[in-house]
Backbone bond lengths (Angstrom), bond angles and torsions (degrees), N, CA, C in turn:
res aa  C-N    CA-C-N  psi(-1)  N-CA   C-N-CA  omega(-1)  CA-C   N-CA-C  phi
1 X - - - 1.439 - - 1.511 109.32 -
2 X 1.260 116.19 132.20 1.698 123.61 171.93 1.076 112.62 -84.62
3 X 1.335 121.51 126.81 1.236 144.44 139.57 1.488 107.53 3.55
4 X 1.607 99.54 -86.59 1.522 106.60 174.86 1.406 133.39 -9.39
5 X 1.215 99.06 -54.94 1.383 112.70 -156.48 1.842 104.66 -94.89
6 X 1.109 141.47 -13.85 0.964 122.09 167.67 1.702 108.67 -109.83
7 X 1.285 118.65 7.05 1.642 111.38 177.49 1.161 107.75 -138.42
8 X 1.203 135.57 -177.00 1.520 154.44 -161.60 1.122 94.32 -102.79
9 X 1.766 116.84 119.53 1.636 123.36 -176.81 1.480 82.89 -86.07
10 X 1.871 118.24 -179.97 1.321 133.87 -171.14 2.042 82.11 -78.21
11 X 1.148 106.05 -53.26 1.620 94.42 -165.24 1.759 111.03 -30.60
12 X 1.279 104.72 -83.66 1.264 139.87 165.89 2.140 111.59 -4.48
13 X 1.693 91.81 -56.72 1.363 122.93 170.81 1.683 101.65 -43.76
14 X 1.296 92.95 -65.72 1.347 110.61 -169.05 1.836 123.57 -49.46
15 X 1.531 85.23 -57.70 1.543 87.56 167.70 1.293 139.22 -47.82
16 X 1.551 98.08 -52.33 1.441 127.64 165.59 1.566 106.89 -11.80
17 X 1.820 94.20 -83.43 1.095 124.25 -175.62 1.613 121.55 -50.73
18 X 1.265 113.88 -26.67 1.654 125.13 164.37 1.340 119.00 -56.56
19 X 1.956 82.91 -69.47 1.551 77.03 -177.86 1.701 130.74 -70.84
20 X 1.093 123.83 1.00 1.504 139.51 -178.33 1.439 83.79 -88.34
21 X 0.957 140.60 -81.27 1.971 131.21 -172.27 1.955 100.77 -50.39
22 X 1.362 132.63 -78.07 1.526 100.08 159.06 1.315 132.69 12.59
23 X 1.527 104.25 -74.94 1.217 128.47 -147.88 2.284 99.70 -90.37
24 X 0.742 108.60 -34.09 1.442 119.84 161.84 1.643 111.25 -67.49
25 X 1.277 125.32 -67.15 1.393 136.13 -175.34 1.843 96.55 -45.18
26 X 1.150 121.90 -42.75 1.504 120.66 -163.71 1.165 112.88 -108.18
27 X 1.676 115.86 -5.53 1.676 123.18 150.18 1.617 104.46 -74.38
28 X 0.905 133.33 -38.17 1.865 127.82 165.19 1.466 112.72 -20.96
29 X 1.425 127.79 110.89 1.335 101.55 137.37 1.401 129.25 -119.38
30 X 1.797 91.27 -166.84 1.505 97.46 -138.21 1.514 83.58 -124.29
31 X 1.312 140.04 99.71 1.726 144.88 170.36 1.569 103.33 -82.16
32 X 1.494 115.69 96.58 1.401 88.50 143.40 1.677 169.48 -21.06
33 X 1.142 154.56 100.44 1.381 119.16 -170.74 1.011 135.97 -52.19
34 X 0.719 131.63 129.08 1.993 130.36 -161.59 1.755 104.93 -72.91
35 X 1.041 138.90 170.32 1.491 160.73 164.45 1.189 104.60 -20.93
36 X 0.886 143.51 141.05 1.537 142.49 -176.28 1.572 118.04 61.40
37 X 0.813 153.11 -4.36 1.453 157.55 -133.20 1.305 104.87 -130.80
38 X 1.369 132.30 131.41 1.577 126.24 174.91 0.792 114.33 75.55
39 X 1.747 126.68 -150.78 1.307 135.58 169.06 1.528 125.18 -137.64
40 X 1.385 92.70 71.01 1.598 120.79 -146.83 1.991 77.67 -118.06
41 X 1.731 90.41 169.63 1.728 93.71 -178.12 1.068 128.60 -66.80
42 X 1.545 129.72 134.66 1.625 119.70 150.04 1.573 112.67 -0.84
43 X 1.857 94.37 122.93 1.838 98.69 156.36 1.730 100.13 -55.89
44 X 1.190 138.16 -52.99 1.327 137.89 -160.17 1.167 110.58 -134.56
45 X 1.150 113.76 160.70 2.056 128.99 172.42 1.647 84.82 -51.62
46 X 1.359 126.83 -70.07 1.279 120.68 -150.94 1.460 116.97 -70.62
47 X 1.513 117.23 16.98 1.519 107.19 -167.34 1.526 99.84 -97.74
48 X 1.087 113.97 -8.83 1.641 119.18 173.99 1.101 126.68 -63.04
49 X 1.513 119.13 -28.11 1.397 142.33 -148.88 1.903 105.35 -52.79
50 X 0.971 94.74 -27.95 1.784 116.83 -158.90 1.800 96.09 -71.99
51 X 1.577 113.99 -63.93 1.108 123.92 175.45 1.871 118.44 -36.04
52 X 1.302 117.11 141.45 0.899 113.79 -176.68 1.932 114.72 -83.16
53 X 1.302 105.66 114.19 1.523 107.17 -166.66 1.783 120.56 -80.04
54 X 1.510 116.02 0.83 1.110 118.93 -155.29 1.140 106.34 -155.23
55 X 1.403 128.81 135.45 1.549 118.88 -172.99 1.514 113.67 -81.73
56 X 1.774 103.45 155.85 1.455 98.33 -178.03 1.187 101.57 -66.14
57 X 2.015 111.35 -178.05 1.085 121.10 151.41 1.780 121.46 -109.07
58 X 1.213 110.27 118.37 1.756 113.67 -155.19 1.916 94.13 -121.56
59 X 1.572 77.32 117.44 1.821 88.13 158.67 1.462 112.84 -74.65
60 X 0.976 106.92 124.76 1.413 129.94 158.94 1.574 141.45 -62.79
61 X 1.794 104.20 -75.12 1.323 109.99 -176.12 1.632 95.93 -149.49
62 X 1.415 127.85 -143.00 1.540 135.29 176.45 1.389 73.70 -141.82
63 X 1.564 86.59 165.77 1.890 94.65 -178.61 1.400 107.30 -96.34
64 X 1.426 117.33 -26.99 1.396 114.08 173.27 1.514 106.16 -78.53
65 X 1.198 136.24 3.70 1.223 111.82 155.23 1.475 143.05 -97.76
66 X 1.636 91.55 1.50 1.604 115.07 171.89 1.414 110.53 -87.19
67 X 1.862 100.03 129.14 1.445 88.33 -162.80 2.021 78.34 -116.88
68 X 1.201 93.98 -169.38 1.615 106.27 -162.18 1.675 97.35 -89.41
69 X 1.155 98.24 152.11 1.560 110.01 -160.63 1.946 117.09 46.97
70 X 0.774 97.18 8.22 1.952 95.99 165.03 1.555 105.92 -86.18
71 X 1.363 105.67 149.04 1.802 133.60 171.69 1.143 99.78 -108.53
72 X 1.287 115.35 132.85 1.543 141.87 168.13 1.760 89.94 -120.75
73 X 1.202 110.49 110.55 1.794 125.66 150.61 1.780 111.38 -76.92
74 X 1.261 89.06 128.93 1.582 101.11 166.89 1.228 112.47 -149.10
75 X 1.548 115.60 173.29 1.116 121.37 -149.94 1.646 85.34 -130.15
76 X 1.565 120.57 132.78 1.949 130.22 -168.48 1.014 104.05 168.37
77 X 1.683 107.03 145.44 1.136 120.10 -43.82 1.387 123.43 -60.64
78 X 0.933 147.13 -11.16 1.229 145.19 175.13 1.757 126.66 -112.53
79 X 1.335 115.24 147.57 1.230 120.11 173.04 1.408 112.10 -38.70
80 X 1.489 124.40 125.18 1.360 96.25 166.34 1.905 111.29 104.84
81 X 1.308 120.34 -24.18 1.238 148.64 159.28 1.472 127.04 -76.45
82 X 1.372 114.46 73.12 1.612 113.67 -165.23 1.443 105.37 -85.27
83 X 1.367 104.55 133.27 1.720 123.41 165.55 1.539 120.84 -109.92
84 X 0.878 123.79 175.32 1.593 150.55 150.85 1.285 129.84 -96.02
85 X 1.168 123.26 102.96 1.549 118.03 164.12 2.192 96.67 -92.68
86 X 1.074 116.16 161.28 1.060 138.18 170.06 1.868 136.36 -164.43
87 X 1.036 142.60 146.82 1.365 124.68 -176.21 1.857 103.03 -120.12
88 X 1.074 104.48 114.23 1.501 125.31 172.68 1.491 117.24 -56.33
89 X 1.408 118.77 156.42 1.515 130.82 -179.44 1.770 105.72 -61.02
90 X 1.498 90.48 -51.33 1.841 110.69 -173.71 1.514 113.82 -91.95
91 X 1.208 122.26 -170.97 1.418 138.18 175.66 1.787 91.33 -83.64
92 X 1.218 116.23 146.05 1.613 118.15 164.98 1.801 99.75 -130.85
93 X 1.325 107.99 163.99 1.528 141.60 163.26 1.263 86.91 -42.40
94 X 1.074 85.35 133.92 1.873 104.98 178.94 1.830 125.76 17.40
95 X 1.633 87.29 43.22 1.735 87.82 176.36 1.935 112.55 -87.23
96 X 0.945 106.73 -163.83 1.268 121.17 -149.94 1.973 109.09 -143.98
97 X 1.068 123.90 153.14 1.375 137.52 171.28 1.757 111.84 69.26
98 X 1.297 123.04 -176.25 1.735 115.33 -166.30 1.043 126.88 -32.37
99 X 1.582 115.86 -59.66 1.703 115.53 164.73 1.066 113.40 -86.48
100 X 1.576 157.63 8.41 1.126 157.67 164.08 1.694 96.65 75.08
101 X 1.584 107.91 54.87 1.477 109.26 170.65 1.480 117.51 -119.38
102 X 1.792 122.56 -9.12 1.036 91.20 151.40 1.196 151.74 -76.89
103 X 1.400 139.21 -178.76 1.178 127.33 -168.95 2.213 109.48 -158.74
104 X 1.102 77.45 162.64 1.973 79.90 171.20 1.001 117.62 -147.25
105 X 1.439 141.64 151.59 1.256 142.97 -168.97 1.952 97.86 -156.37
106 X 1.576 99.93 160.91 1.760 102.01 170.12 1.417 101.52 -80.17
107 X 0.833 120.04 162.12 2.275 129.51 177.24 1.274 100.11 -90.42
108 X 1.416 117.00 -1.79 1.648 104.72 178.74 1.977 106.97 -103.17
109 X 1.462 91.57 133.98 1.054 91.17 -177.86 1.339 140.10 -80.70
110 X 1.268 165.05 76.25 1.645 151.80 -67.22 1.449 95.86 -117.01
111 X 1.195 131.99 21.54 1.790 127.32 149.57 1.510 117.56 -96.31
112 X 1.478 124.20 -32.78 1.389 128.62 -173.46 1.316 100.92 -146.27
113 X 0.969 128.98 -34.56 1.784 119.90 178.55 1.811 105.62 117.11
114 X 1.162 120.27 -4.83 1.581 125.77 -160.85 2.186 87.49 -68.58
115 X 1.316 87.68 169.74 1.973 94.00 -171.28 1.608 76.66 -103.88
116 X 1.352 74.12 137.24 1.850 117.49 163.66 1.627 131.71 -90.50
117 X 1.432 90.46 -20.88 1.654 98.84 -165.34 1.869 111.89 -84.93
118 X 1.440 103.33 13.19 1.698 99.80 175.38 1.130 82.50 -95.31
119 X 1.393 154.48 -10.49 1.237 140.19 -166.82 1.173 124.09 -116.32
120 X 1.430 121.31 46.01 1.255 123.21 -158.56 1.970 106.97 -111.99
121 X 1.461 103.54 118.47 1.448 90.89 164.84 1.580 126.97 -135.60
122 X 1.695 82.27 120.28 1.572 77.83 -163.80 1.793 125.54 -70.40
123 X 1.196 116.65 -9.13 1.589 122.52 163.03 1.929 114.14 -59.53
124 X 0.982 128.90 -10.88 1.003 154.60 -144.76 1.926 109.55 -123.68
125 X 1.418 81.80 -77.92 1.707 111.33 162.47 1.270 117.65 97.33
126 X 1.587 111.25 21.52 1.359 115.75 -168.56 1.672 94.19 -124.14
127 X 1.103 113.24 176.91 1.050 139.52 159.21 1.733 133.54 -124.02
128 X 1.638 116.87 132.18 1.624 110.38 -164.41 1.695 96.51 115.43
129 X 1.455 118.46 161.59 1.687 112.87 12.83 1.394 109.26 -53.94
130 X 1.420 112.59 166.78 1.215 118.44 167.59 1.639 106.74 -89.74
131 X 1.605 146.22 162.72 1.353 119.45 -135.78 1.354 66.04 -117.65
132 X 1.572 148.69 12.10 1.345 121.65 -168.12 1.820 93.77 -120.94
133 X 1.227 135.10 -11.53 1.587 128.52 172.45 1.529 96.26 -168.69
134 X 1.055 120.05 18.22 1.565 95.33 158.98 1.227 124.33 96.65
135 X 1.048 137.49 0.96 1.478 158.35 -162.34 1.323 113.95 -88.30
136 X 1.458 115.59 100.78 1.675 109.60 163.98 1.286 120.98 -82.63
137 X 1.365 110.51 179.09 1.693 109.66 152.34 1.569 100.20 -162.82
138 X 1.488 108.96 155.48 1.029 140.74 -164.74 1.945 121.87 -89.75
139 X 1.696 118.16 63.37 1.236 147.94 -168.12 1.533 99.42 -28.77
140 X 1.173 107.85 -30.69 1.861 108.19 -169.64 1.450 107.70 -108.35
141 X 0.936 125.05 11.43 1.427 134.32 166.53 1.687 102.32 -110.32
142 X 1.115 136.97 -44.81 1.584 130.12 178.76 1.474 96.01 123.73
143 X 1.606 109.04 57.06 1.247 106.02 179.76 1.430 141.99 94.97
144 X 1.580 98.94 -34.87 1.702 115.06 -178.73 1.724 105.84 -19.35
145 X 1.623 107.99 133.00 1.371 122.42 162.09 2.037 112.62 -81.83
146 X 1.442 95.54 96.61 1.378 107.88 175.87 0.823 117.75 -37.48
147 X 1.492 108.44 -72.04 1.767 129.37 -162.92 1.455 94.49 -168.04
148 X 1.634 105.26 142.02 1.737 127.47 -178.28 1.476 89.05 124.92
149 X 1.870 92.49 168.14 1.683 100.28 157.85 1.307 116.57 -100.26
150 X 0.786 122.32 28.87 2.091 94.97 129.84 1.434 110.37 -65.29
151 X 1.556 82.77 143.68 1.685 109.08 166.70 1.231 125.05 -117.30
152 X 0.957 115.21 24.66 1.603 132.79 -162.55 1.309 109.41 -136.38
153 X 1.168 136.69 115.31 1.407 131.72 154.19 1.235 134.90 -43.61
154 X 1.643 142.99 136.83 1.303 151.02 -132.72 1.790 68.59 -86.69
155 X 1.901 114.54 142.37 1.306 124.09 165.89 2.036 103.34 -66.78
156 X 1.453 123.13 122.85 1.017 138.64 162.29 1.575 122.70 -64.02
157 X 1.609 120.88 120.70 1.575 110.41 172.62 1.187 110.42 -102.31
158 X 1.341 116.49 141.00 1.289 135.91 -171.30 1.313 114.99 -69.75
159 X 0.928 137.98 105.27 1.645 134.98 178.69 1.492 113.61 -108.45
160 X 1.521 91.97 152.09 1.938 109.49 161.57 1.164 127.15 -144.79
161 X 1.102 129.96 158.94 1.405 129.69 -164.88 1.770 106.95 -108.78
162 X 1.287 133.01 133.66 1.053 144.43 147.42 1.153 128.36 -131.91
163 X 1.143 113.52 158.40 1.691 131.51 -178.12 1.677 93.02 8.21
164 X 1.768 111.79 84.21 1.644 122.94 -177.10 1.461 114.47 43.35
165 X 0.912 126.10 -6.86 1.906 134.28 -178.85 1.889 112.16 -81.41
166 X 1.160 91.87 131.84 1.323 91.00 162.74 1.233 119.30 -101.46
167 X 1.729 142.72 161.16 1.195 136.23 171.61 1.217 102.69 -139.18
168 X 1.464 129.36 174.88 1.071 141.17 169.95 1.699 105.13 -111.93
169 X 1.136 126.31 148.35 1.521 117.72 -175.01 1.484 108.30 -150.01
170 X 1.435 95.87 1.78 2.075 98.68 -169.64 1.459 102.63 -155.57
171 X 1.306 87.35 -176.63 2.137 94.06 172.96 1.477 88.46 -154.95
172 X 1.608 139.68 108.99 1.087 111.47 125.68 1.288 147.48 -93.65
173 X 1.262 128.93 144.41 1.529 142.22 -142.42 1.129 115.00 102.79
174 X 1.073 117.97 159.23 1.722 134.77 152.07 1.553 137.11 -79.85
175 X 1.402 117.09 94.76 1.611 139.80 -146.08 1.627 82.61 -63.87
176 X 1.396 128.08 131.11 1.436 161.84 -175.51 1.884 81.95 -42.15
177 X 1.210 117.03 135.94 1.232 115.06 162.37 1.160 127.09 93.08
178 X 1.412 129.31 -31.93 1.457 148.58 158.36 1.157 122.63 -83.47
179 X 1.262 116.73 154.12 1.752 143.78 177.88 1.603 99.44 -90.86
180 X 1.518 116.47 -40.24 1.523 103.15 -159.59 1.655 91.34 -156.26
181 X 1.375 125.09 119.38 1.322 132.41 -152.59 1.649 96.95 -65.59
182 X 1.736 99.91 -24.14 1.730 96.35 -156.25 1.655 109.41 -99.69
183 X 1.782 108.82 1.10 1.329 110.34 -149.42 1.812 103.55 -123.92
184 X 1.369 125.62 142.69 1.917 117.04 -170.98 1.790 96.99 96.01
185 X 1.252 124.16 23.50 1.445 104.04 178.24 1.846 105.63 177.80
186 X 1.293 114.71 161.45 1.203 138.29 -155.28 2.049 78.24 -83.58
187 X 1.547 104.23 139.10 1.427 94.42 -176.65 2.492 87.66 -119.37
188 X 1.659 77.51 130.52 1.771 97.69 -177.14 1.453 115.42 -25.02
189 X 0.962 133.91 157.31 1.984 130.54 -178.50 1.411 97.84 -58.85
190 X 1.123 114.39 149.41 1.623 106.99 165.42 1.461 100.16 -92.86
191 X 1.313 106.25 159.00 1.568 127.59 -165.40 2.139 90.63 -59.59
192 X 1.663 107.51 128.03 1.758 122.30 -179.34 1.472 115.34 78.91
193 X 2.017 95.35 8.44 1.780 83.59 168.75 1.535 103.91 -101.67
């Protein structure tokens, strides 16, 4: 008498056991979230309308009162969103005021999120290590990641100068932690509210 034939060979075993997981995996289902739910798309173009589409414009500091190597912390676009203003030795990438040395950046650093802005030197012109892996970047370039893993460049704030004022009016990059720099949060007064 064979084996075979009255018991379950390993093959046989095997299959079994496949197709029963198969057969489970594709009994699963899978419900979408319905309309409103999560953070899935607008029911409509017009349901956005509410969200704020455009960054404020936020005074900052006076330019004569930024002196070289000082941190000014601020908070853009949103409550809760800490930056750096600072004024550099040199001219930087898209700086701002007489020599085009100030500058702004978010304090979060774009590998883990740890703040950057105790580490700022402006003779230098970078900012970092960062105190959580090490990560510089390069303030007069628009952030550049020196050395560390980040791969992402420090998010850049957009500045302008008026009547001696500095403002912030933009963000480019994507602030460590967010989907949408302007969206999840109360956005700062705009400058005369």
């Amino acid at each position: 008498m064979k084996d075979s034939d009255s018991s379950v060979t390993r093959r046989r075993l095997l299959g079994a056991v496949g197709t029963a997981g198969a057969a489970s995996v594709a009994g699963c289902g899978f419900q979408p979230p319905t309309a409103g739910e999560g953070d899935g798309p607008a029911e409509s173009p017009t349901e956005r309308v509410g969200r704020i589409e455009r960054y404020p414009r936020l005074r900052i500091a006076a330019v004569d009162e930024i002196d070289v190597g000082e941190t000014v912390e601020f908070e853009y676009p949103l409550d809760g969103s800490g930056n750096f203003l600072t004024r550099l030795t040199e001219d930087a990438d898209a700086g701002v005021g007489p020599e085009e040395g100030i500058v702004a950046f978010s304090n979060l650093c774009t590998h883990m999120g740890c703040a950057v802005s105790g580490n700022v030197d402006a003779e230098r012109g970078t900012a970092g290590p960062c105190p959580c892996h090490y990560t510089s970047f390069d303030l007069s370039k628009g952030g550049l990641v020196v050395v560390g893993p980040a791969t992402t460049d420090l998010p850049q704030v957009r500045l302008d100068v008026a009547d001696g004022d500095v403002f912030a009016t933009g963000m480019d990059g994507l602030v460590h932690g967010r989907r949408n720099n302007l969206a999840d949060g109360e956005p700062v007064p705009e400058e005369g509210e």
